[in-house]
ROZATI-964950 format. One record per atom (N, C-alpha, C): residue in three letters; y, z, x. Coordinates in steps of 0.02 Angstrom, whole numbers, padded with zeros to 5 digits, always signed. Each point is the difference from the previous one (the first is absolute). Layout:
<sites>
ALAYZX
...
</sites>
This chain:
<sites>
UNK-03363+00872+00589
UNK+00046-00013-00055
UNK-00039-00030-00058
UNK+00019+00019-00051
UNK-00029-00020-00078
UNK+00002-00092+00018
UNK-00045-00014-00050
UNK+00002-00077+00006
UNK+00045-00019-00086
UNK-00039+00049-00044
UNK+00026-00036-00076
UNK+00061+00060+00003
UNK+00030-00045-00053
UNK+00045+00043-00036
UNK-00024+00068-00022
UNK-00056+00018-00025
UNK-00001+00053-00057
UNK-00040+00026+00072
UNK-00013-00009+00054
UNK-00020+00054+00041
UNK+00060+00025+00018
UNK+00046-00063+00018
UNK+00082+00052+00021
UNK-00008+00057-00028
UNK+00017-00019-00074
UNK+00049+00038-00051
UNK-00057+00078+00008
UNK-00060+00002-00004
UNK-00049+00048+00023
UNK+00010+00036+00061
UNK+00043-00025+00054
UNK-00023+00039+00063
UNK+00068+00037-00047
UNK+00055-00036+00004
UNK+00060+00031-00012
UNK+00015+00079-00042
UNK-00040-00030-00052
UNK-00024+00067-00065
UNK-00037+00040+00055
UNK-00047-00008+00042
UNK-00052+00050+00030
UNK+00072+00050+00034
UNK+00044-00044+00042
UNK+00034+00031+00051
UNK+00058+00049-00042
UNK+00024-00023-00049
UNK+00032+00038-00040
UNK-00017+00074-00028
UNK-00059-00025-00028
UNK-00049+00063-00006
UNK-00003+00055+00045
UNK-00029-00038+00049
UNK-00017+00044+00052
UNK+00068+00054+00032
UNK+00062-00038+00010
UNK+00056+00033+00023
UNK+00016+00060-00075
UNK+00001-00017-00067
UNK+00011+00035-00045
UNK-00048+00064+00000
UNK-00069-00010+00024
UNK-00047+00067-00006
UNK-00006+00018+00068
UNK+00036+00015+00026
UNK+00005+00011+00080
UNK+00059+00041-00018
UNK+00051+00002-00033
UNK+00047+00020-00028
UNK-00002+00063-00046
UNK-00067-00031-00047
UNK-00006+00073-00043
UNK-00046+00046+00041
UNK-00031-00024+00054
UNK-00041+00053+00019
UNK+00013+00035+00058
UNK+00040-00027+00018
UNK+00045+00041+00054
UNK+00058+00039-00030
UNK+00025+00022-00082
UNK+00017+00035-00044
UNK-00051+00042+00002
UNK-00065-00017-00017
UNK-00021+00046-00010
UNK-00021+00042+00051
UNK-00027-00031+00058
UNK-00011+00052+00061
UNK+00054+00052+00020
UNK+00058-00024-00018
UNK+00057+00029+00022
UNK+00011+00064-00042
UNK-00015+00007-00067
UNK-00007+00046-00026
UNK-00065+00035+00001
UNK-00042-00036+00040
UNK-00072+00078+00015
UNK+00029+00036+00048
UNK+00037-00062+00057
UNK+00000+00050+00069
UNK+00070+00058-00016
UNK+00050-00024-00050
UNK+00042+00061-00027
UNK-00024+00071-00018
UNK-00066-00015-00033
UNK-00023+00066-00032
UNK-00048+00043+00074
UNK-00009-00047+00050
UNK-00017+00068+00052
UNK+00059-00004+00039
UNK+00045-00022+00013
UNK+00062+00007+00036
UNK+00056+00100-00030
UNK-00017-00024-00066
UNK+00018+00055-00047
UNK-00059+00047-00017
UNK-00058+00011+00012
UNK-00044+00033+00013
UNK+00005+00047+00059
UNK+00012-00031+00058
UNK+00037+00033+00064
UNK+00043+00052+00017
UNK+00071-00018-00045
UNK+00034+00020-00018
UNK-00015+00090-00049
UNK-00026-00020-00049
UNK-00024+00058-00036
UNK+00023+00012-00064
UNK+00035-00039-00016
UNK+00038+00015-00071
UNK-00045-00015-00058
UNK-00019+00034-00040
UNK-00045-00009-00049
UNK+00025-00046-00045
UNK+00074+00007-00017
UNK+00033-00042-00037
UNK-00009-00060-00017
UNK+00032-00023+00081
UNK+00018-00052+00014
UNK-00068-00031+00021
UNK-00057+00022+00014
UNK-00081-00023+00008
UNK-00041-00030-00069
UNK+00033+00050-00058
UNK+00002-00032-00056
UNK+00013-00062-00027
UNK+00050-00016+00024
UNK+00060-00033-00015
UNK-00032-00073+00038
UNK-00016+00020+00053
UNK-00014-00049+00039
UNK-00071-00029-00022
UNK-00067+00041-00013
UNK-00021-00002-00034
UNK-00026-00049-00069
UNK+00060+00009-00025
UNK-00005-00037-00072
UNK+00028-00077+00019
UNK+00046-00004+00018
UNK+00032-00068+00044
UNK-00068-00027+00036
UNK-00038+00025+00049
UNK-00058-00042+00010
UNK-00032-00037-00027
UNK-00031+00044-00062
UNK-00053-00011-00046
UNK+00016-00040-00047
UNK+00084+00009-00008
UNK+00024-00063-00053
UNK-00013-00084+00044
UNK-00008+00013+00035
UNK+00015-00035+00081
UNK-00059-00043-00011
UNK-00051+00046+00008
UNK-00084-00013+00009
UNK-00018-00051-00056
UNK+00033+00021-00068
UNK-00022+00002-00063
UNK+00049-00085-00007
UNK+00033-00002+00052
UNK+00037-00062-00027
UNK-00052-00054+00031
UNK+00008+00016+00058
UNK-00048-00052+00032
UNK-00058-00025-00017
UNK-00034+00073-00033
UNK-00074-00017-00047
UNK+00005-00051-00040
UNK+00070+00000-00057
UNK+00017-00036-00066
UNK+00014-00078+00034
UNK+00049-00018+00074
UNK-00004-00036+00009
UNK-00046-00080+00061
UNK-00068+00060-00015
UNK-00045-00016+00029
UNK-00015-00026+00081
UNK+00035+00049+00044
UNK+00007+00022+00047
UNK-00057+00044+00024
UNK-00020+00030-00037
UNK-00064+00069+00010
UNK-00042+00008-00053
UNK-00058-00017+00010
UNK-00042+00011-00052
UNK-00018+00081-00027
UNK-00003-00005-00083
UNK-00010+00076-00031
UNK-00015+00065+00033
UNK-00049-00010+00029
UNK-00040+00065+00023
UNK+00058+00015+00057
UNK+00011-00044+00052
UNK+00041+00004+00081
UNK+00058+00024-00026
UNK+00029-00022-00060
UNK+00059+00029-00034
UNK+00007+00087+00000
UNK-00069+00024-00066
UNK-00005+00046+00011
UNK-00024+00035+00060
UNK-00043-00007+00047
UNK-00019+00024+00054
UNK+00054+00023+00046
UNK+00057-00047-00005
UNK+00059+00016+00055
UNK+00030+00048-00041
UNK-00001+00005-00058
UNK+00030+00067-00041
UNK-00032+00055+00005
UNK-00069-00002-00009
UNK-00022+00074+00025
UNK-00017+00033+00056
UNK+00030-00047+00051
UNK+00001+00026+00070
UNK+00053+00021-00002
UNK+00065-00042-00017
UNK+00063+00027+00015
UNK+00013+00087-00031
UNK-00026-00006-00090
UNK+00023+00058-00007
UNK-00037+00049+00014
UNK-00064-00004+00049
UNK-00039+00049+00002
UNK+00055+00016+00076
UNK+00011-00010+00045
UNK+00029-00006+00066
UNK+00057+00043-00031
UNK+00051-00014-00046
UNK+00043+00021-00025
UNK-00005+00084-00033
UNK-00062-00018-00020
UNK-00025+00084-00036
UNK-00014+00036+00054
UNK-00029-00016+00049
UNK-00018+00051+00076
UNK+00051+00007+00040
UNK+00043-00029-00010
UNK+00066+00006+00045
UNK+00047+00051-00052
UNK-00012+00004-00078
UNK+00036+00041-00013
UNK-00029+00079-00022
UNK-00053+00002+00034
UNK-00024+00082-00011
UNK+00012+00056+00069
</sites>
């Protein structure tokens, strides 16, 4: 247990944190594993669709510093390359 005050108030912020980005990133996983769930499936459409919802996904997490730049893009050009071979 914290001894000062301002370590409290520190673990507290840490734990807050931590439950809040545990939150967005399990958003976001949830929308990668959508786009092969719907990959499966076969609908080009809706692979699209799913698709773009990821990457907005990816792209949020990047902005809210969750995933650094490159890992941002990297999980994007896996996804839509996976997405392009599944739709030829």
């Amino acid at each position: 247990m914290p001894q000062s005050g301002s370590r409290a108030k520190n673990l507290r912020q840490s734990r807050k944190r931590k439950l809040r980005n545990l939150g967005r990133k399990r958003t976001m996983k949830e929308a990668i594993k959508a786009v092969g769930r719907v990959i499966e499936e076969g609908d080009a459409e809706a692979t699209a669709a799913a698709l773009r919802v990821a990457q907005q996904a990816i792209d949020k997490a990047v902005k809210q510093g969750l995933l650094k730049k490159n890992t941002g893009s990297r999980r994007k050009s896996r996804l839509a390359r996976i997405a392009l071979a599944a739709g030829e």
